[in-house]
PQR file of N, CA, C, O and H, with PARSE charges and radii, in Angstrom:
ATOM      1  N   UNK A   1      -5.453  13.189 -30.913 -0.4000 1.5000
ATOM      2  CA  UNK A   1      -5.242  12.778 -29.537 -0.0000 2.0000
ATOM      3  C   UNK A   1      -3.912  12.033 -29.447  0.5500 1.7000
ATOM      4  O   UNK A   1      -3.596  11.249 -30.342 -0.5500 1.4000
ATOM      5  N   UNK A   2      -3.291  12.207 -28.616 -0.4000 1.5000
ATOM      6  CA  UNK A   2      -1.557  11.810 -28.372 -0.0000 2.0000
ATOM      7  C   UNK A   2      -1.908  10.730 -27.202  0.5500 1.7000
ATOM      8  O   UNK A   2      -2.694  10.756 -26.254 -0.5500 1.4000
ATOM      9  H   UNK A   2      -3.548  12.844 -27.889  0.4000 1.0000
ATOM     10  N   UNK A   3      -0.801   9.590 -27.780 -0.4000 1.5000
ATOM     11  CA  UNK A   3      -0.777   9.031 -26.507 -0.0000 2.0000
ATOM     12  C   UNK A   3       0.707   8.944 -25.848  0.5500 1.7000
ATOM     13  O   UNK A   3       1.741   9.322 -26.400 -0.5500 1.4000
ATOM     14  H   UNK A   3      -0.163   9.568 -28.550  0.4000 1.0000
ATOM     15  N   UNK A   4       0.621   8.479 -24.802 -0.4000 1.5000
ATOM     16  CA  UNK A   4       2.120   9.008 -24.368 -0.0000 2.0000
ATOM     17  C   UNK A   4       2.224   7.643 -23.307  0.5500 1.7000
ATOM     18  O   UNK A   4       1.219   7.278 -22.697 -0.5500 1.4000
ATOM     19  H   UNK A   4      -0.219   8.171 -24.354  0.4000 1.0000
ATOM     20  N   UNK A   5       3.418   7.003 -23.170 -0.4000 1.5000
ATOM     21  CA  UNK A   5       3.931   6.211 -22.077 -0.0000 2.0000
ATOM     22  C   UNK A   5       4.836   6.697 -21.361  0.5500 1.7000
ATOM     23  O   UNK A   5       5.842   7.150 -21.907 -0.5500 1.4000
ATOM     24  H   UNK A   5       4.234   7.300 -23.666  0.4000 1.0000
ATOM     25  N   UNK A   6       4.696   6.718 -19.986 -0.4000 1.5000
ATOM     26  CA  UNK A   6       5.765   7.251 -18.871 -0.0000 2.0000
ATOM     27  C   UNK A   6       5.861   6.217 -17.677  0.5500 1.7000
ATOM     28  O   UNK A   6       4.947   5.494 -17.280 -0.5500 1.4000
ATOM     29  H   UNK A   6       3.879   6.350 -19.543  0.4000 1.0000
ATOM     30  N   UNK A   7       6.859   6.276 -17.297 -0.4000 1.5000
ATOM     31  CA  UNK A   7       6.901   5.350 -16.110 -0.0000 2.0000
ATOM     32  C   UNK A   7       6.960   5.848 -14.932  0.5500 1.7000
ATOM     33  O   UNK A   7       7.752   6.788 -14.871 -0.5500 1.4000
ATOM     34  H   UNK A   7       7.601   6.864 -17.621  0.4000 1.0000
ATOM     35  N   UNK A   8       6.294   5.527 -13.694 -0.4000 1.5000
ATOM     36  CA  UNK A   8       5.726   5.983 -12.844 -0.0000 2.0000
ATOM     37  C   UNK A   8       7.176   5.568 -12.205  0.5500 1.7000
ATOM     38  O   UNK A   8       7.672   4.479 -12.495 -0.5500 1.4000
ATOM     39  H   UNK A   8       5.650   4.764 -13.744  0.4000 1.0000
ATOM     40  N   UNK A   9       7.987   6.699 -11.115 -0.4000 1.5000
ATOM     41  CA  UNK A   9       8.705   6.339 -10.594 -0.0000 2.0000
ATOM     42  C   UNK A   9       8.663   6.372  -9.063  0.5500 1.7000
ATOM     43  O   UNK A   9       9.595   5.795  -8.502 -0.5500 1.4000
ATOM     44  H   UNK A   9       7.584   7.584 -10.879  0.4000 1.0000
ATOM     45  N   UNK A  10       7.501   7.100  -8.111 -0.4000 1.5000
ATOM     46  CA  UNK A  10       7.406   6.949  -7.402 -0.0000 2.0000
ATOM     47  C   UNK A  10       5.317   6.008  -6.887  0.5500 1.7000
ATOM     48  O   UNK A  10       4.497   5.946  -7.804 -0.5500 1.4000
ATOM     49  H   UNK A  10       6.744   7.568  -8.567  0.4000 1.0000
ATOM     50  N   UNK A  11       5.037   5.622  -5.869 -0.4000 1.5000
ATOM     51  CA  UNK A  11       3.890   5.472  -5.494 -0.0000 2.0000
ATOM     52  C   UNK A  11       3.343   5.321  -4.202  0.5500 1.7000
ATOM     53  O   UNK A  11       3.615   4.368  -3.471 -0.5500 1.4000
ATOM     54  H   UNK A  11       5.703   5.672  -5.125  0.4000 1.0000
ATOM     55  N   UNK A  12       2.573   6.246  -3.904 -0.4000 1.5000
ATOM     56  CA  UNK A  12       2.013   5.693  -2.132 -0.0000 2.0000
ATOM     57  C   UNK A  12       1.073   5.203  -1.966  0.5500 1.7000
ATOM     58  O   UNK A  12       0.098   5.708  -2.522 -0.5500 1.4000
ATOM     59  H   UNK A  12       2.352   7.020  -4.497  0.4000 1.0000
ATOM     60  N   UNK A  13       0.893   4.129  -1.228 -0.4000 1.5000
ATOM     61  CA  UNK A  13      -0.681   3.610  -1.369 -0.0000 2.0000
ATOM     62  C   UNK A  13      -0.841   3.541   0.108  0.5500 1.7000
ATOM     63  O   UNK A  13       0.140   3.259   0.797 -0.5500 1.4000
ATOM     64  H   UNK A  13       1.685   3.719  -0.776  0.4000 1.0000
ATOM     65  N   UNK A  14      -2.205   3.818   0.745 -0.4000 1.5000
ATOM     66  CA  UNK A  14      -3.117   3.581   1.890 -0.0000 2.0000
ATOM     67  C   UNK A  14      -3.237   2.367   2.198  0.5500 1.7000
ATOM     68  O   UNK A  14      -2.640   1.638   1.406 -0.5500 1.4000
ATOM     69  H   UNK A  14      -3.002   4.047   0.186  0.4000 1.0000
ATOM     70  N   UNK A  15      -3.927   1.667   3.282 -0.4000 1.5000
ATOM     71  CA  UNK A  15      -4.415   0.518   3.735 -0.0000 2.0000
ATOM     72  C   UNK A  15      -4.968   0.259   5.034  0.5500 1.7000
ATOM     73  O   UNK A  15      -4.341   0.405   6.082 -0.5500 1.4000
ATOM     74  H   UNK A  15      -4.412   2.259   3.925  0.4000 1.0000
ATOM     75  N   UNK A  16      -5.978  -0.069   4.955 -0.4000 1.5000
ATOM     76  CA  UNK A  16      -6.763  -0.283   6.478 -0.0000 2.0000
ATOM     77  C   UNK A  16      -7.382  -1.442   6.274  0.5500 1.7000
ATOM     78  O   UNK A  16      -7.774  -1.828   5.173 -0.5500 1.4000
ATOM     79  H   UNK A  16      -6.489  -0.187   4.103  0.4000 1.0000
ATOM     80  N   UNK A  17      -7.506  -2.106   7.432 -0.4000 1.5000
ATOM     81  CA  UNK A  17      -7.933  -3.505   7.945 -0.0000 2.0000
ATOM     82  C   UNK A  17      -8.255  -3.194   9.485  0.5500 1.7000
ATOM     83  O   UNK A  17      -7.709  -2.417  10.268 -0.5500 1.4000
ATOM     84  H   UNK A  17      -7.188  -1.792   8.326  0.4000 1.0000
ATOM     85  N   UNK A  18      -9.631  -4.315   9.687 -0.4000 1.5000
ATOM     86  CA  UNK A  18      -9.864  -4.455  10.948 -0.0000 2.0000
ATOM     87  C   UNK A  18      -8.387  -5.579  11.961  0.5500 1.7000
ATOM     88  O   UNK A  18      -7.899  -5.577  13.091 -0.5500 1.4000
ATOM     89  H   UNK A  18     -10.075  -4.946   9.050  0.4000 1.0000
ATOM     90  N   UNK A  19      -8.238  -6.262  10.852 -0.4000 1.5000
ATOM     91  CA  UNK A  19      -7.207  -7.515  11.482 -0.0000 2.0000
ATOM     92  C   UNK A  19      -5.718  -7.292  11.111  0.5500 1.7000
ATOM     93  O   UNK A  19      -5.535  -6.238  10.503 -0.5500 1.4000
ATOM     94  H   UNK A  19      -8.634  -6.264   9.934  0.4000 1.0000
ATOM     95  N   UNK A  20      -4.735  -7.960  11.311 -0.4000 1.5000
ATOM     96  CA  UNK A  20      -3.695  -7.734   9.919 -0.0000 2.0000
ATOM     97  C   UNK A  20      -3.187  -8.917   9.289  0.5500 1.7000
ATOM     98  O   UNK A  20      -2.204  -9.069   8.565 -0.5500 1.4000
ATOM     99  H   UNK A  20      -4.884  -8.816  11.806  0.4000 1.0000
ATOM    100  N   UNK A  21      -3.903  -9.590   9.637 -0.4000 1.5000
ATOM    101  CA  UNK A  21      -4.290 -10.989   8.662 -0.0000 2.0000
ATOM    102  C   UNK A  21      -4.340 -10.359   7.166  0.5500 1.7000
ATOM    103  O   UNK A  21      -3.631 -10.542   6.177 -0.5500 1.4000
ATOM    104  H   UNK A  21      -4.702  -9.466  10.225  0.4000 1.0000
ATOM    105  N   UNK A  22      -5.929  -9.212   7.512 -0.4000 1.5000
ATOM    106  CA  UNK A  22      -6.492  -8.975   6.330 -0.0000 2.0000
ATOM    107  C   UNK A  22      -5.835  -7.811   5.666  0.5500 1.7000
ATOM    108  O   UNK A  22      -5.953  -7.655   4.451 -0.5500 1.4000
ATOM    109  H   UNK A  22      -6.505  -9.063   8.316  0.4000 1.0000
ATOM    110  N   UNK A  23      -4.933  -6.729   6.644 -0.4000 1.5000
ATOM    111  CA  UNK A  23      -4.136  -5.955   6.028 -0.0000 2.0000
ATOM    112  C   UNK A  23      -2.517  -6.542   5.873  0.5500 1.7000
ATOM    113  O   UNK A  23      -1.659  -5.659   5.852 -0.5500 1.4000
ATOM    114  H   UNK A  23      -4.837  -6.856   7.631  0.4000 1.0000
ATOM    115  N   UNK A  24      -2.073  -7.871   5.771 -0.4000 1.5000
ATOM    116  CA  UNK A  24      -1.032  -8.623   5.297 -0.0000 2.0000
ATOM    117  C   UNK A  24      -1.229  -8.790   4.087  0.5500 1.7000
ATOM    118  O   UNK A  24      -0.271  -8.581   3.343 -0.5500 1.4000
ATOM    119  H   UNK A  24      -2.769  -8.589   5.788  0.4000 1.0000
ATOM    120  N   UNK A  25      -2.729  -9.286   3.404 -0.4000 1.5000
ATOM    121  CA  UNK A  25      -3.098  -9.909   2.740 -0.0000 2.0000
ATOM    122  C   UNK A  25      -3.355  -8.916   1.247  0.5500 1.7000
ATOM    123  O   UNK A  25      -3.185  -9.233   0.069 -0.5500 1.4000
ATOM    124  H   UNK A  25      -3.507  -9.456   4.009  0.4000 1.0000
ATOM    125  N   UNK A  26      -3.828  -7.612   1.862 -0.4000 1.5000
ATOM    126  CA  UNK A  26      -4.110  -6.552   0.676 -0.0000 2.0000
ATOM    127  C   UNK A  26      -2.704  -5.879   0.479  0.5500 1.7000
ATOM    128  O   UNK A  26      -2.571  -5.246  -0.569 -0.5500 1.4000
ATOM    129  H   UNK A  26      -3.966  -7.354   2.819  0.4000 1.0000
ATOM    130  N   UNK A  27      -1.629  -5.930   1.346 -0.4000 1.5000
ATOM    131  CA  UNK A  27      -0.756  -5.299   1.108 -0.0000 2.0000
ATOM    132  C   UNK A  27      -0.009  -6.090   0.095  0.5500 1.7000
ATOM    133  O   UNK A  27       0.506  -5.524  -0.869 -0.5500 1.4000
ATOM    134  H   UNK A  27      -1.737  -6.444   2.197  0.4000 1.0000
ATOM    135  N   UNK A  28       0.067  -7.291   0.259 -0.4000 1.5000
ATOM    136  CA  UNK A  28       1.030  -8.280  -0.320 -0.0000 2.0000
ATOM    137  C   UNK A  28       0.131  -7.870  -1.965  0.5500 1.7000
ATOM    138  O   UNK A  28       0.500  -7.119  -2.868 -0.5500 1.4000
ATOM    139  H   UNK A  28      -0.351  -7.751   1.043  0.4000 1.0000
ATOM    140  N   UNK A  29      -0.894  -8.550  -1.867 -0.4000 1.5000
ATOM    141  CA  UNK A  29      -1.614  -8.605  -3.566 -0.0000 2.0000
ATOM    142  C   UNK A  29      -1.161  -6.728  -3.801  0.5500 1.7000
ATOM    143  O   UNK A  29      -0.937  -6.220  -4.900 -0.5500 1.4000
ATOM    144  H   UNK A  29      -1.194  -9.160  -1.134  0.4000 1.0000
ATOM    145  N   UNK A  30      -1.144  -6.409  -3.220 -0.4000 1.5000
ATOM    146  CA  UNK A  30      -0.755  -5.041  -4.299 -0.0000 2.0000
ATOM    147  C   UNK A  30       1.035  -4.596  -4.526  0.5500 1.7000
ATOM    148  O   UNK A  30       1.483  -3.680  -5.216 -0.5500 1.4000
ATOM    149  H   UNK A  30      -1.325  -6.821  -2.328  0.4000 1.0000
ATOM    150  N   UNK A  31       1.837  -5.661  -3.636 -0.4000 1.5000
ATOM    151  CA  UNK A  31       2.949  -5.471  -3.785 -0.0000 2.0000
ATOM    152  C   UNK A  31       2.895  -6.496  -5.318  0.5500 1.7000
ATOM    153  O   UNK A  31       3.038  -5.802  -6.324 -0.5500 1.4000
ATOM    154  H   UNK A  31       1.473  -6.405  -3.076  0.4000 1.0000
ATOM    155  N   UNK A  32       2.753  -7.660  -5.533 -0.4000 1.5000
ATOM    156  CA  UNK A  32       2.509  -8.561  -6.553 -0.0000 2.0000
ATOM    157  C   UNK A  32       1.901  -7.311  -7.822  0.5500 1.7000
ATOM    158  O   UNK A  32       2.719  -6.890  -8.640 -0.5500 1.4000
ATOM    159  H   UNK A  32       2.637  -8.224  -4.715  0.4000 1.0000
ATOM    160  N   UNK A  33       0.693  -6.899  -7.856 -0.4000 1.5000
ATOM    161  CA  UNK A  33       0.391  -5.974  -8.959 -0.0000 2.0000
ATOM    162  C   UNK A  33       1.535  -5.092  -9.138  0.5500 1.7000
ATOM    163  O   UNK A  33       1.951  -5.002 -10.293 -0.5500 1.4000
ATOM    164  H   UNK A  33       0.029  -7.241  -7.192  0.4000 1.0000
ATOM    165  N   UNK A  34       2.313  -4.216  -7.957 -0.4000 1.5000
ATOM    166  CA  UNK A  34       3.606  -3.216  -8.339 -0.0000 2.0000
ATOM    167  C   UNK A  34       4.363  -3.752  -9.098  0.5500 1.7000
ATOM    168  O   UNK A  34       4.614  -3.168 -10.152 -0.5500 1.4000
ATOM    169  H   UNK A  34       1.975  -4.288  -7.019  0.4000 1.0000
ATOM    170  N   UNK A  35       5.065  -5.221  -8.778 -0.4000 1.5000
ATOM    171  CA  UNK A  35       6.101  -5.670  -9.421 -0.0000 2.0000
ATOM    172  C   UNK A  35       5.705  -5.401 -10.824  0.5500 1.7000
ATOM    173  O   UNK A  35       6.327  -4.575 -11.492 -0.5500 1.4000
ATOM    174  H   UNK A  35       4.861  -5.696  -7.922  0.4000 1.0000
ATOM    175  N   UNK A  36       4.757  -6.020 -11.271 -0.4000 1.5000
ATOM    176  CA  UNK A  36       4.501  -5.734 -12.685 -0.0000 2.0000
ATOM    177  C   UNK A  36       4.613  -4.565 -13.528  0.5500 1.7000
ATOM    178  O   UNK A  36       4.633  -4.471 -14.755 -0.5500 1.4000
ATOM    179  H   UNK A  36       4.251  -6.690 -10.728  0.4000 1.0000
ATOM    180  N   UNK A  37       4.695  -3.529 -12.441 -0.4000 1.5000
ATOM    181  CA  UNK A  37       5.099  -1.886 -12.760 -0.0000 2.0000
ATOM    182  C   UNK A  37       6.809  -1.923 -12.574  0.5500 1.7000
ATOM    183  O   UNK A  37       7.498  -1.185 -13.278 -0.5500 1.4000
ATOM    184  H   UNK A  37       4.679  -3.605 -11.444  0.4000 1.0000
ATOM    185  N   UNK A  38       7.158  -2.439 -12.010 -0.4000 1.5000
ATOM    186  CA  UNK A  38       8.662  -2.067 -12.356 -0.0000 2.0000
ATOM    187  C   UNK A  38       8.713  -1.603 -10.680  0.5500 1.7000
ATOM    188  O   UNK A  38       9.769  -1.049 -10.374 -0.5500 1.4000
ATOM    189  H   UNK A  38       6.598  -3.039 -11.438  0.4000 1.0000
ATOM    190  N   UNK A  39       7.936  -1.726  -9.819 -0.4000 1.5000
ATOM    191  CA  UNK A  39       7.964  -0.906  -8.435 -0.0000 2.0000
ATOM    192  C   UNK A  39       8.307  -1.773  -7.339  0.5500 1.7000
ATOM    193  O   UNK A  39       7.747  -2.868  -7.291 -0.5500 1.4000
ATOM    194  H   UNK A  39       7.078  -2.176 -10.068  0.4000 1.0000
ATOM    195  N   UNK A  40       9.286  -1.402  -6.294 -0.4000 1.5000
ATOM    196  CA  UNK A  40       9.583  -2.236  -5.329 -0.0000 2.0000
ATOM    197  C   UNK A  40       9.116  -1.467  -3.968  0.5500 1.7000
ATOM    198  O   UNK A  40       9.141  -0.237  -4.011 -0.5500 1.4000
ATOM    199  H   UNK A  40       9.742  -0.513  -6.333  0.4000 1.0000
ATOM    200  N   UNK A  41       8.694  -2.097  -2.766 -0.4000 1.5000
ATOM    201  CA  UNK A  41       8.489  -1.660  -1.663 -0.0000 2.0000
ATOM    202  C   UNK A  41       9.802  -0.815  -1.207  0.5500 1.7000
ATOM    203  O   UNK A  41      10.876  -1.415  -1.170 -0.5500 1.4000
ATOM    204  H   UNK A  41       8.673  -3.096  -2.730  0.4000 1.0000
ATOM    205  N   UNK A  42       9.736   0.773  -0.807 -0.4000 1.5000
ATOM    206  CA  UNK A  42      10.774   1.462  -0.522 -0.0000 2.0000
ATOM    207  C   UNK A  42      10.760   1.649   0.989  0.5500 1.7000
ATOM    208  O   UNK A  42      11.800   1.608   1.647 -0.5500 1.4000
ATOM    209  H   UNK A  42       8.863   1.261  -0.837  0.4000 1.0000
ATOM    210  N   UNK A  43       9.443   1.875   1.576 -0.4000 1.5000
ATOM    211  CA  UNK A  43       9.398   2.194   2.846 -0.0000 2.0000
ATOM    212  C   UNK A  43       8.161   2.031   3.214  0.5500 1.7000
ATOM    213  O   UNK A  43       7.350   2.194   2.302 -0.5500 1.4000
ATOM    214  H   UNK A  43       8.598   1.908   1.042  0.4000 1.0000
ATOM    215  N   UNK A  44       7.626   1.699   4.498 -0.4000 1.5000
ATOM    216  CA  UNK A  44       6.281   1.004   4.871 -0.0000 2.0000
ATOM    217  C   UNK A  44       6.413   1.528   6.398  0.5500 1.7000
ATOM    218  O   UNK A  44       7.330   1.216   7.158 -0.5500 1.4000
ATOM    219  H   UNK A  44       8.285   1.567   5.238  0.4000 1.0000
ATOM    220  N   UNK A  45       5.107   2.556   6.767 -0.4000 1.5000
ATOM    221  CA  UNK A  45       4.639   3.126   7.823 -0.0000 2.0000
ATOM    222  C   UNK A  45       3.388   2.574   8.615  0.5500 1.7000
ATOM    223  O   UNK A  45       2.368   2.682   7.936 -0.5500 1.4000
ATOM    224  H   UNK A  45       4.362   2.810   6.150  0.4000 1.0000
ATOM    225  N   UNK A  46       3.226   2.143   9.572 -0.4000 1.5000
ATOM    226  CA  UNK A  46       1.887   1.239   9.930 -0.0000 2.0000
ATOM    227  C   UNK A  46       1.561   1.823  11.179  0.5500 1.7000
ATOM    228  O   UNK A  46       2.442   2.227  11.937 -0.5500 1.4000
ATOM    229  H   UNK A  46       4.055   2.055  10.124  0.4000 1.0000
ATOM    230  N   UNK A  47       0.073   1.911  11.503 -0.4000 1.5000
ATOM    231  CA  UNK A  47      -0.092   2.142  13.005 -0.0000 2.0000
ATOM    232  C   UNK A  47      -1.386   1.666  13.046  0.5500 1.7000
ATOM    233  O   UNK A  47      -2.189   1.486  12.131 -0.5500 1.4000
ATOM    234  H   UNK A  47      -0.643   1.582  10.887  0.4000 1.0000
ATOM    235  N   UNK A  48      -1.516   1.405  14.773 -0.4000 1.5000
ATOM    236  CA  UNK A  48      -3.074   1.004  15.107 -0.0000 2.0000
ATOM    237  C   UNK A  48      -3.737   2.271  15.927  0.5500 1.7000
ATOM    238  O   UNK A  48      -3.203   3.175  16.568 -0.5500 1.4000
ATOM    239  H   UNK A  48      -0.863   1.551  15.517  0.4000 1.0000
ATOM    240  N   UNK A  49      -4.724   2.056  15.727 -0.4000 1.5000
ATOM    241  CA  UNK A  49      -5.506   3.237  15.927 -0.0000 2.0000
ATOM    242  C   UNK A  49      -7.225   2.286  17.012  0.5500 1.7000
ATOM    243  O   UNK A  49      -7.463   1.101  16.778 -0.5500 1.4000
ATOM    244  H   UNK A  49      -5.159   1.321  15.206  0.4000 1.0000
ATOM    245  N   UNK A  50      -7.815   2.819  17.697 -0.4000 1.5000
ATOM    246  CA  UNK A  50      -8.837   2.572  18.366 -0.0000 2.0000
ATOM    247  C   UNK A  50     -10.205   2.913  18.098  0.5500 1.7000
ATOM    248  O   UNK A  50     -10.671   3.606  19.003 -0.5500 1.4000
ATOM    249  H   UNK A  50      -7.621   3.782  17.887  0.4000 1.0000
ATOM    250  N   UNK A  51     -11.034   2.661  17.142 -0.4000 1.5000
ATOM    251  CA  UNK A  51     -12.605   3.177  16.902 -0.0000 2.0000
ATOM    252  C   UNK A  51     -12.625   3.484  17.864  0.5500 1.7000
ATOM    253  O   UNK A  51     -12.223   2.765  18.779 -0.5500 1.4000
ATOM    254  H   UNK A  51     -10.656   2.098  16.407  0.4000 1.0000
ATOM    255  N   UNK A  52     -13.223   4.979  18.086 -0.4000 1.5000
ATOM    256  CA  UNK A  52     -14.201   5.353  19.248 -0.0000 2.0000
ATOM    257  C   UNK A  52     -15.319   4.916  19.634  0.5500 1.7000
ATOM    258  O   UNK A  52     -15.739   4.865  20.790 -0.5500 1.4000
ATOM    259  H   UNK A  52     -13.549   5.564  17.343  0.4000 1.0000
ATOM    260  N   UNK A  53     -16.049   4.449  18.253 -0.4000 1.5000
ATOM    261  CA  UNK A  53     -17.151   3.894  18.047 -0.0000 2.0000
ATOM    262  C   UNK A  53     -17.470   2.562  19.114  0.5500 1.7000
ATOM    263  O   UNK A  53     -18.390   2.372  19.909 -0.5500 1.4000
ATOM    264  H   UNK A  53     -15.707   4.491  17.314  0.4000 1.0000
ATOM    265  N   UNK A  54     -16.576   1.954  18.838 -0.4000 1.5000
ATOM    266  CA  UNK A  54     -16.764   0.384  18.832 -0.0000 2.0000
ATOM    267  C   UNK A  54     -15.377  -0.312  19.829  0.5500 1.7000
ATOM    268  O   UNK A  54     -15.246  -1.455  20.266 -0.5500 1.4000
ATOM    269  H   UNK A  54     -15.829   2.109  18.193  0.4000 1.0000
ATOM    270  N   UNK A  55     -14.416   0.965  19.962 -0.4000 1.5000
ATOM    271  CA  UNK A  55     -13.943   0.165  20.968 -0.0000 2.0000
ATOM    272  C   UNK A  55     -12.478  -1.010  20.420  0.5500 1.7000
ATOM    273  O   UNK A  55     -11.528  -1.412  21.091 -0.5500 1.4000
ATOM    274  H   UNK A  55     -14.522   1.893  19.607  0.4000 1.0000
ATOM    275  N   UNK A  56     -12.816  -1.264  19.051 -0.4000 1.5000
ATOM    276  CA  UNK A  56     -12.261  -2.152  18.220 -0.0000 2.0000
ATOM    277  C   UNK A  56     -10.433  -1.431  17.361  0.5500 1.7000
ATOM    278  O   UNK A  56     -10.390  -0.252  17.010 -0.5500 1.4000
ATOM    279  H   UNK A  56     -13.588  -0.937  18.505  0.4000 1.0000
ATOM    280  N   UNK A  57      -9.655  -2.010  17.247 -0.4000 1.5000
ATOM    281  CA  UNK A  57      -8.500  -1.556  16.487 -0.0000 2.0000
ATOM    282  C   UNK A  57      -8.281  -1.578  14.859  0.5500 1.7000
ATOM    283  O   UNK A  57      -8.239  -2.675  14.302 -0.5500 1.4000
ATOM    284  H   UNK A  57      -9.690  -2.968  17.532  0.4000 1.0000
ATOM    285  N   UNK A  58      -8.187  -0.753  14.337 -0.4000 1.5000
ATOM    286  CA  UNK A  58      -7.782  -0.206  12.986 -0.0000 2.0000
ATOM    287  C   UNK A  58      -6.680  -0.750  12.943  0.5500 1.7000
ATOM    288  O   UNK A  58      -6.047  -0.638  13.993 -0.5500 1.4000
ATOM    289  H   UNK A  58      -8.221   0.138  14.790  0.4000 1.0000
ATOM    290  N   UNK A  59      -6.079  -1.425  11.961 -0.4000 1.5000
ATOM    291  CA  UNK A  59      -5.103  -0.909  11.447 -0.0000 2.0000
ATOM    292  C   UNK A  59      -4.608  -0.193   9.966  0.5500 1.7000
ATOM    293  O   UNK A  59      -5.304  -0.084   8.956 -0.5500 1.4000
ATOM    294  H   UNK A  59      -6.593  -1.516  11.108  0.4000 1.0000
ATOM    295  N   UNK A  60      -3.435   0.181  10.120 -0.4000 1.5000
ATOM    296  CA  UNK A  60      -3.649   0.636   8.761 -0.0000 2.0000
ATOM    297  C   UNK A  60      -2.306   1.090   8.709  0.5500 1.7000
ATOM    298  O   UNK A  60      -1.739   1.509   9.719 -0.5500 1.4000
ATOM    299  H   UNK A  60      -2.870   0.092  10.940  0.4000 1.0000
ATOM    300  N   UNK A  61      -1.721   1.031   7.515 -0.4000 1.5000
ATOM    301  CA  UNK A  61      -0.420   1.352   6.302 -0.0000 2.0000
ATOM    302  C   UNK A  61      -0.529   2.032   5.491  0.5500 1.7000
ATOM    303  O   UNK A  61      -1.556   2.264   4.854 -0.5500 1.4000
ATOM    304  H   UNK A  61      -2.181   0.691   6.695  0.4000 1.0000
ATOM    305  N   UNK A  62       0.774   2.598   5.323 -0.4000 1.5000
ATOM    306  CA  UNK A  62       1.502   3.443   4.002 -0.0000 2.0000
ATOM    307  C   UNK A  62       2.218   2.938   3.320  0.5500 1.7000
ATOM    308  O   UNK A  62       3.278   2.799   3.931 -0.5500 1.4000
ATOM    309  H   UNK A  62       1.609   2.410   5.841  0.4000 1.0000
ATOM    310  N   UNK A  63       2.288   2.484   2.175 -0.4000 1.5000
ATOM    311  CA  UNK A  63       3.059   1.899   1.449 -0.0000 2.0000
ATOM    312  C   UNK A  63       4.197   2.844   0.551  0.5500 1.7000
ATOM    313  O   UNK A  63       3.458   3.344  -0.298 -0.5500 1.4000
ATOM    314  H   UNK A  63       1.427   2.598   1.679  0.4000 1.0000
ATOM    315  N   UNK A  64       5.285   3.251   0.331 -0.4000 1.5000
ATOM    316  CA  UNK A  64       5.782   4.207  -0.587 -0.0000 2.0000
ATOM    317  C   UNK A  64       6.548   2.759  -1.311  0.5500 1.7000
ATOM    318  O   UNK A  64       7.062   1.838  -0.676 -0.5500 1.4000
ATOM    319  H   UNK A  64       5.886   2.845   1.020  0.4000 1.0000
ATOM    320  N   UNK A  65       6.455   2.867  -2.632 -0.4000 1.5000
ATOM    321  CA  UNK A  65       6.516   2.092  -4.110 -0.0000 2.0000
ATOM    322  C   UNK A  65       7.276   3.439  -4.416  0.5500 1.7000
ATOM    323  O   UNK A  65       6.984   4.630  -4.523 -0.5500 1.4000
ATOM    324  H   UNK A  65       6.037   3.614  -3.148  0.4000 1.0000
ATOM    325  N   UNK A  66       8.653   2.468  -4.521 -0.4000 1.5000
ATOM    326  CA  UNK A  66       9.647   3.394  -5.729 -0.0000 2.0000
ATOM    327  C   UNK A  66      10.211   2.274  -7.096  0.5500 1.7000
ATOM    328  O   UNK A  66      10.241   1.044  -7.060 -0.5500 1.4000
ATOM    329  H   UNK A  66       8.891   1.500  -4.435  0.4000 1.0000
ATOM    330  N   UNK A  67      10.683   3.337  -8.425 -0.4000 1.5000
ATOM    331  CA  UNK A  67      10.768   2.308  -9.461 -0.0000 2.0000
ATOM    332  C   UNK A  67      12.086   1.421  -9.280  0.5500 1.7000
ATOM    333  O   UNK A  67      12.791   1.970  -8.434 -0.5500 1.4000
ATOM    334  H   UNK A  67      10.658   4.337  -8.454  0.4000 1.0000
ATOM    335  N   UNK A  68      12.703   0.199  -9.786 -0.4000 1.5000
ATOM    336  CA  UNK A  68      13.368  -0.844  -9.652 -0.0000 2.0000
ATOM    337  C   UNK A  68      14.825   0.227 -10.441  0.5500 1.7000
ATOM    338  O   UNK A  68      14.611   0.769 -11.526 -0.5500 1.4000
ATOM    339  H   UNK A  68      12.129  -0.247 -10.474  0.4000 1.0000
ATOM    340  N   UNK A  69      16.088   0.382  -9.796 -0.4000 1.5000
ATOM    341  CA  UNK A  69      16.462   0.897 -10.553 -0.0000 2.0000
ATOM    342  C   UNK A  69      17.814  -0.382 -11.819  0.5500 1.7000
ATOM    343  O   UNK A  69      18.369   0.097 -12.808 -0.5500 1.4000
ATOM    344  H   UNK A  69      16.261  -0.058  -8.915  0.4000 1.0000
TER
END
């Protein structure tokens, strides 16, 4: 069995929150975990959206994580 190290040079991550208190809060702790990858915030897409359900607002992000060059 081989093991192999590569460095991840690109990453997108999801995110939804009812508030953006709480989607400030998950975005940041996972920008903190990237750094440790070598990854910096490249570009960040966000929108709110309306439950049909409930009447209530989504929000939610795209994060694209590229490597530090």
């Amino acid at each position: 069995m081989g093991f192999s190290l590569e460095r991840i040079e690109d990453k997108v991550e999801l995110f939804e929150a009812r508030d953006l208190s709480t989607l400030e809060r998950k975005i940041n702790e996972q920008i903190d975990i990237n750094k440790a990858l070598l990854l910096q915030v490249y570009h960040v897409s966000h929108n709110v959206y309306t439950d049909p359900n409930d009447g209530k607002p989504l929000y939610t992000a795209v994060i694209h994580f590229k490597a530090k060059n």
